[in-house]
C-alpha positions in Angstrom: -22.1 6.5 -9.4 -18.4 7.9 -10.2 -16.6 6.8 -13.3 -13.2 6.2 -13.1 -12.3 5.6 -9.4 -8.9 3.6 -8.6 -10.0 0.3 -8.1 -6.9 -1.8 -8.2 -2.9 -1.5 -7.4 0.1 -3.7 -8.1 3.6 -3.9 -7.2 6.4 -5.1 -8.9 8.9 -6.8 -7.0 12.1 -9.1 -7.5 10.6 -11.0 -4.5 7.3 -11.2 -4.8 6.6 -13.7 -1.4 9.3 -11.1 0.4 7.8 -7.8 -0.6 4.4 -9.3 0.7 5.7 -10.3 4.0 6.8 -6.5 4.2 3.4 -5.1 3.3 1.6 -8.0 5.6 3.3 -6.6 8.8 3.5 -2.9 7.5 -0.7 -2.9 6.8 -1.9 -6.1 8.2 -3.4 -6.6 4.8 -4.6 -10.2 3.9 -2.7 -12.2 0.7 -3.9 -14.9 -1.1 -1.2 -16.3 -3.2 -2.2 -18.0 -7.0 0.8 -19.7 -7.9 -0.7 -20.5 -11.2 -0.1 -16.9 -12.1 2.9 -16.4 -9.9 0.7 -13.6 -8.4 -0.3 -12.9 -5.0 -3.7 -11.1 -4.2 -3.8 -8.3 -2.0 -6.5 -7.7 0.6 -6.4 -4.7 1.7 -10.3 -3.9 2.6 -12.7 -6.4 3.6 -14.9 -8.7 1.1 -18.2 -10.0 1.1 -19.5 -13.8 -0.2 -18.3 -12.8 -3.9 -15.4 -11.4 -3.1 -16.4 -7.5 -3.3 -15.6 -4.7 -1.6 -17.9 -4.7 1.7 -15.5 -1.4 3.1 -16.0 2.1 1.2 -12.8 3.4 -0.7 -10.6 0.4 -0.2 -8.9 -0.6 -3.2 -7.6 -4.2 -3.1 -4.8 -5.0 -5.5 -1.7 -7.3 -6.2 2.0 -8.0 -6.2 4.0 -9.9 -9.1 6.9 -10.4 -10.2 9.0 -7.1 -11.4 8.7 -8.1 -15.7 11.8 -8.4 -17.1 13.7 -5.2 -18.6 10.8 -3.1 -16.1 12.7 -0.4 -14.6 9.5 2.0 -13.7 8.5 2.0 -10.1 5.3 3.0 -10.9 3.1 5.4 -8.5 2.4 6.1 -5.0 -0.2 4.3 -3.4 -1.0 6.2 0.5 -2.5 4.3 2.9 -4.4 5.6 5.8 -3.0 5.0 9.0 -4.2 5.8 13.0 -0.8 7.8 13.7 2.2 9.1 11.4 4.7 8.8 14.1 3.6 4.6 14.5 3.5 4.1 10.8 7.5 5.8 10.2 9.1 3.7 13.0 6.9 0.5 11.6 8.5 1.1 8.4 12.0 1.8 9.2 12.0 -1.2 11.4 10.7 -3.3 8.4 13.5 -2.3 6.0 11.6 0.8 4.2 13.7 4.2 3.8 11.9 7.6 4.1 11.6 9.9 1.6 9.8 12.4 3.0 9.5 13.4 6.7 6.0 13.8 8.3 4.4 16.9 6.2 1.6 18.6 6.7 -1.4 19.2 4.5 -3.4 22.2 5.1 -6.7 21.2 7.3 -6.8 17.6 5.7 -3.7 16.0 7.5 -0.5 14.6 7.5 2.0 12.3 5.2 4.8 10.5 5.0 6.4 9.1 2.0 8.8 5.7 2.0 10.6 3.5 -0.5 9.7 -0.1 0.6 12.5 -3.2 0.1 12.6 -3.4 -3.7 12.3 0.4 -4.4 8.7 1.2 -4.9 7.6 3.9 -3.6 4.8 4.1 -0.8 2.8 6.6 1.2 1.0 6.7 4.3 -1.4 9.6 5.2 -3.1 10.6 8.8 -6.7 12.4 8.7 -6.9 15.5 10.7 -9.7 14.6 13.0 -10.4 18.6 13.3 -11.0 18.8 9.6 -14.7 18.6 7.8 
């Protein structure tokens, strides 16, 4: 088994209920909000009965409240998407700015790099279906 896989994200947000409604129609992923922790859990690959993983190399994670004084950004999560050209005008529509223009990766794929509503920074990346 690998050691030391990502197995968790979070973004940091001024308005933590806001910045999930972005990500919600950006990804379709599923929230579950615990108010108790002003946190909000992020769904992003399916679960089985305990609340695992069921889907290979999704990483589910969270969004909370930006910590006071936290100026950081933190790092760029990409997120695998059926078409480039779909996920830039979804983004743009949704409030995100581009960063970087589709850009090609050498006989893996494509990606395109965004700043959502509060500043972090995201990615979205498009498999070559002609690469091994």
């Amino acid at each position: 088994m690998q050691k030391n896989t990502v197995s968790h994200f979070e973004i940091y947000a001024d308005d933590p209920q806001k910045l999930a409604a972005f990500y919600t129609k950006m990804f379709d992923w599923k929230i579950t909000n615990m108010p108790e922790m002003d946190y909000i859990v992020v769904h992003s690959g399916d679960t089985n009965e305990k609340g695992m993983l069921a889907q290979p190399g999704a990483i589910n994670g969270g969004i909370a409240r930006r910590p006071e004084g936290f100026t950081i950004n933190g790092s760029v999560n990409y997120s695998m998407v059926e078409s480039i050209e779909d996920a830039v005008e979804r983004a743009k529509s949704l409030g995100a700015k581009m960063t970087k223009g589709k850009t090609p990766v050498p006989g893996m794929g494509w990606f395109a790099m965004f700043t959502d509503p509060e500043g972090n920074n995201f990615a979205v990346f498009k498999a070559d279906p002609a690469a091994k």
